[in-house]
C-alpha positions in Angstrom: 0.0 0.0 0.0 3.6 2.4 0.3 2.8 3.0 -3.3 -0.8 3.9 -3.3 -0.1 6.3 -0.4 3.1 8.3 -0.7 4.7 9.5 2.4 4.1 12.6 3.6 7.0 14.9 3.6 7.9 17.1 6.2 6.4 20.3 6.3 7.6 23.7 7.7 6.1 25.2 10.7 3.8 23.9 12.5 0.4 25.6 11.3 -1.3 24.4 7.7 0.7 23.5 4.8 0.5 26.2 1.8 -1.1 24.9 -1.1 1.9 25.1 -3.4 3.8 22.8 -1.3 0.6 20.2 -0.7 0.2 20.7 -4.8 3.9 19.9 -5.7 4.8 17.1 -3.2 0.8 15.3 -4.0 -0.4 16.3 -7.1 0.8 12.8 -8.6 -0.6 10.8 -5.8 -3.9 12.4 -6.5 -3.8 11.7 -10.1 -3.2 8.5 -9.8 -5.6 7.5 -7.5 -8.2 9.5 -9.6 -7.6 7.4 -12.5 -7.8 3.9 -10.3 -11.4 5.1 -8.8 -12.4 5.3 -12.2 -12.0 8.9 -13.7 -11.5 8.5 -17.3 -7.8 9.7 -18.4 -8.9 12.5 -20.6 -11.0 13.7 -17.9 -8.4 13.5 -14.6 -6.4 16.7 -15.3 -9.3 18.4 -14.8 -10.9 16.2 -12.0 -7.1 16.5 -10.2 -7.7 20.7 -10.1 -11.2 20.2 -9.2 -9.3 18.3 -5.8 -7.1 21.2 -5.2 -9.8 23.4 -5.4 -11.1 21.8 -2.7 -7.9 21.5 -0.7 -7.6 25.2 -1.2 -10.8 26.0 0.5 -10.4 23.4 3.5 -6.8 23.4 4.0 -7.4 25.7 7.0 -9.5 22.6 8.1 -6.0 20.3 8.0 -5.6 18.5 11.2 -1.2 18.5 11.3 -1.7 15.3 13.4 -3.1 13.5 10.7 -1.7 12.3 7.8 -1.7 14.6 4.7 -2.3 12.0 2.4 -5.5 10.6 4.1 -6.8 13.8 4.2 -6.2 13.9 0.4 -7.3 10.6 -0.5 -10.7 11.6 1.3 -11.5 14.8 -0.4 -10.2 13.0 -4.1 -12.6 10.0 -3.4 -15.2 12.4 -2.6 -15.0 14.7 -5.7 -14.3 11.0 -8.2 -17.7 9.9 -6.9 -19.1 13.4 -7.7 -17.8 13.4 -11.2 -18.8 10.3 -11.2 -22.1 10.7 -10.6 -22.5 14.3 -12.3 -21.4 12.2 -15.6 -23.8 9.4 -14.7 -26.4 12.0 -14.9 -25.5 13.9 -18.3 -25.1 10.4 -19.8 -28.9 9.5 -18.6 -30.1 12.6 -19.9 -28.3 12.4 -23.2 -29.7 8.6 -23.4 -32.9 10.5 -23.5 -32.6 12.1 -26.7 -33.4 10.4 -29.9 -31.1 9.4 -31.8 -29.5 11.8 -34.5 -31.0 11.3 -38.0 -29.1 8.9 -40.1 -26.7 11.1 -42.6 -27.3 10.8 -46.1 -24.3 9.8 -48.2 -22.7 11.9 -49.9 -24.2 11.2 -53.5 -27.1 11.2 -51.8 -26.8 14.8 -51.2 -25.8 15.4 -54.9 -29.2 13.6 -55.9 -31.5 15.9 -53.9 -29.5 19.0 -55.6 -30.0 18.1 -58.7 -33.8 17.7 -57.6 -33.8 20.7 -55.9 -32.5 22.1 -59.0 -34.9 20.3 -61.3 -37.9 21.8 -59.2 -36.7 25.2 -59.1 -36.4 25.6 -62.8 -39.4 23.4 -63.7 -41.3 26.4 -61.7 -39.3 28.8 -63.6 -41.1 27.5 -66.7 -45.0 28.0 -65.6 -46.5 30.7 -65.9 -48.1 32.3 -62.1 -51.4 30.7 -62.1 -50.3 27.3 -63.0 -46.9 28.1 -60.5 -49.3 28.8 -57.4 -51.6 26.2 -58.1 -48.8 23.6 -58.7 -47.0 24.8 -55.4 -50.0 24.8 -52.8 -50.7 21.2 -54.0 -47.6 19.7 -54.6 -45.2 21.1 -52.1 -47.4 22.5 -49.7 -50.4 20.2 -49.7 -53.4 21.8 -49.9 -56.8 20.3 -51.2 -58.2 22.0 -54.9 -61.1 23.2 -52.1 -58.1 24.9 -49.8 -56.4 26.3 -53.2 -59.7 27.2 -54.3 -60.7 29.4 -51.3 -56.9 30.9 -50.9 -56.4 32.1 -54.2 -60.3 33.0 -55.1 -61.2 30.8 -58.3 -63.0 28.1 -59.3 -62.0 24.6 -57.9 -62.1 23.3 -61.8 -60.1 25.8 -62.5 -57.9 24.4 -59.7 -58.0 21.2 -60.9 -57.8 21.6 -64.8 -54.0 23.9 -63.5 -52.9 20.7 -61.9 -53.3 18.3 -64.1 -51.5 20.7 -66.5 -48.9 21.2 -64.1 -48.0 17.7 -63.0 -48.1 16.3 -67.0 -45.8 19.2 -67.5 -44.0 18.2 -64.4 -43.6 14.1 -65.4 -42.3 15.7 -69.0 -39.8 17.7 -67.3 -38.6 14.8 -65.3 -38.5 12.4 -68.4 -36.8 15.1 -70.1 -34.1 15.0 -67.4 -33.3 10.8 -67.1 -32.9 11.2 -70.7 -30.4 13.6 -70.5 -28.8 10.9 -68.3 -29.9 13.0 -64.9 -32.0 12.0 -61.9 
């Protein structure tokens, strides 16, 4: 146990110890026995300050009579089972999200821009009635009665714009996978 628990070394005076000197003669003993009570190694850098920290607030509390490195290992078991438990918590919550959405590959990508692109100019083409109509239906998802009502016309009107719109939609497309796009 003489390596889990170095020795403490002799301190000047007989009041507390400064925390420079408890820092430099422990600050390995604490690291390492953050790491064996489980603190991940990327995290005990930051776990070993949280300990002095601590030590720098209660080292007027430091019995002399008692050893150093007790005292030490108390308040780094302590502040291990806090992180411990703190990152217990964040994981719990995070386990409470969904999932991210899958990502799409990346031709996957290209293939919606080029759709994107394909829509965009296809509306280009119609004329304002036929663009409205074809929009509120399409990519919006109204009902002829809805498009009717919004934009003030006749729902045969409505539907005679649509079917207009979508043959000249399926010739747009046709036109495009036979100029060897999607």
């Amino acid at each position: 146990m003489t390596a889990l628990v170095p020795q403490t070394p002799p301190l000047e005076g007989s009041g507390p110890p400064g925390l420079a000197d408890v820092y430099r003669a422990h600050f390995g003993f604490v690291w390492r026995t953050l790491l064996r009570l489980g603190v991940p190694r990327a995290n005990v850098d930051d776990v070993a300050q949280d300990v002095f920290l601590v030590v720098r607030r209660r080292l007027d509390d430091y019995d002399p009579g008692r050893s150093l490195a007790a005292w030490l290992f108390g308040i780094t078991r302590r502040v291990a089972s806090e992180y411990r438990r703190s990152t217990g918590r964040a994981g719990r919550r995070l386990d409470l999200l969904p999932p991210p959405p899958p990502t799409e590959p990346a031709d996957r990508g290209a293939e919606l821009g080029e759709a994107a692109e394909l829509v965009r100019r296809f509306l280009n083409e119609l004329d304002e009635d036929h663009r409205m109509v074809f929009v509120l239906s399409e990519i919006e998802g109204l009902s002829g009665t809805e498009i009717a009502a919004a934009l003030a016309i006749n729902r045969n009107t409505i539907y005679t714009r649509l079917r207009k719109g979508r043959s000249r939609f399926e010739a747009a497309i046709a036109r495009a996978q036979a100029g060897g796009r999607r």
